[in-house]
C-alpha positions in Angstrom: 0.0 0.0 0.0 1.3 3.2 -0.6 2.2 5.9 1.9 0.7 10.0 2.0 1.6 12.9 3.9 -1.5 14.8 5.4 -1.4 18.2 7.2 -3.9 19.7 8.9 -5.7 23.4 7.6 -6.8 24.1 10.8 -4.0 23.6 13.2 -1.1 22.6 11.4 -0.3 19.6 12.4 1.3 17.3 10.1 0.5 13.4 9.6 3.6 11.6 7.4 3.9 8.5 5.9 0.2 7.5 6.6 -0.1 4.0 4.8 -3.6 4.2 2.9 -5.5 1.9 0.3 -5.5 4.1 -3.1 -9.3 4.2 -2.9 -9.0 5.4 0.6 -6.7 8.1 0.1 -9.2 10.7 -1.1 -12.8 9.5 0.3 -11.9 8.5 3.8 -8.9 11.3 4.8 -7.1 10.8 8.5 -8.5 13.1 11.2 -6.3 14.9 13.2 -5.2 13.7 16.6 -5.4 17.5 17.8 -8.3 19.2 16.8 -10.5 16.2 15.3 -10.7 17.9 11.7 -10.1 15.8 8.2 -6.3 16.4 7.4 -5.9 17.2 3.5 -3.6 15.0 1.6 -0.1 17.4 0.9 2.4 17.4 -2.0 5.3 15.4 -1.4 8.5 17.3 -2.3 11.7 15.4 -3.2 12.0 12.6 -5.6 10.7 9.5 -3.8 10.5 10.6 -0.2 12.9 7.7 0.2 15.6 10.2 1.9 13.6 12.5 4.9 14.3 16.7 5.0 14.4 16.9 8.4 16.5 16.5 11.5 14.9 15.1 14.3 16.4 17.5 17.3 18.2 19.9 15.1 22.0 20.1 14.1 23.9 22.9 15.6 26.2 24.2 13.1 29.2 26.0 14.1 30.8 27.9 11.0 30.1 29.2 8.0 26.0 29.2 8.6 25.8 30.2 12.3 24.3 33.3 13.8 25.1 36.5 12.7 26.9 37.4 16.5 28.8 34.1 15.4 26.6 31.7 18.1 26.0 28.5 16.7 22.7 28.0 14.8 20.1 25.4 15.2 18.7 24.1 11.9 15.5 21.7 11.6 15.8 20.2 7.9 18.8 19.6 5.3 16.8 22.2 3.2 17.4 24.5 5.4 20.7 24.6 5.9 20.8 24.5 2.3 19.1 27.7 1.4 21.3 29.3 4.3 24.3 28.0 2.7 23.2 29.5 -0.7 22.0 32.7 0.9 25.9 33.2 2.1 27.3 32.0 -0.8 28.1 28.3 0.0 27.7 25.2 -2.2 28.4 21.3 -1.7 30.9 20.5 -3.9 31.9 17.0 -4.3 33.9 15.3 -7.1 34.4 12.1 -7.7 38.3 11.2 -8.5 39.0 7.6 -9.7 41.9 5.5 -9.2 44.1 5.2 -11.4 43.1 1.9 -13.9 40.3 2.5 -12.5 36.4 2.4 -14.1 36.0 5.7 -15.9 32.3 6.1 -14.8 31.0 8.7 -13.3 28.7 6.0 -11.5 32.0 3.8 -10.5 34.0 3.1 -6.9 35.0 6.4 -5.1 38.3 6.2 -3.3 39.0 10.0 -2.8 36.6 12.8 -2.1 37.4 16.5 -2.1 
């Protein structure tokens, strides 16, 4: 069966990776556990929600992204930390380096990162 992501209008709360029949999904929505209203199905971002945005507890990051007084900063979701990164003018940049004899491909063993 496949798995939704509901949110609540009302209150916000937020329901994820409710496991519903297909004909279920749309005539028989989840109510919220807080205020007892139907919960409307939400748009999943990402590819195939295998991989999960956010951070359970946080990360405190240290440089780079922290506070403008230079106090670390607490951030919630990798998307997060990504739009801070861009908004100071960081990227992620890794490259993948072959050994030498190695498989060409892009898509072959890493033994060195930079």
């Amino acid at each position: 069966m496949p798995m939704y992501d509901y949110g609540c209008e009302t209150c916000g709360t937020k329901a994820l990776n409710e496991i519903r029949r297909i004909a279920d999904r749309d005539t028989d929505p989840p109510t919220c556990g807080l205020c007892a209203q139907p919960m409307k199905r939400q748009w999943t971002i990402g590819t195939s929600g295998a991989f999960q945005d956010d951070i359970p507890g946080g990360i405190l990051i240290h440089n780079a992204i922290c506070n403008p007084d230079g106090t670390p900063k607490r951030y919630y979701s990798k998307s997060e930390i990504h739009k801070a990164a861009a908004k100071a003018g960081y990227y992620n940049h890794v490259e993948h380096v072959p050994s030498p004899g190695s498989d060409k491909n892009r898509f072959g063993h890493t033994t060195r990162w930079y």
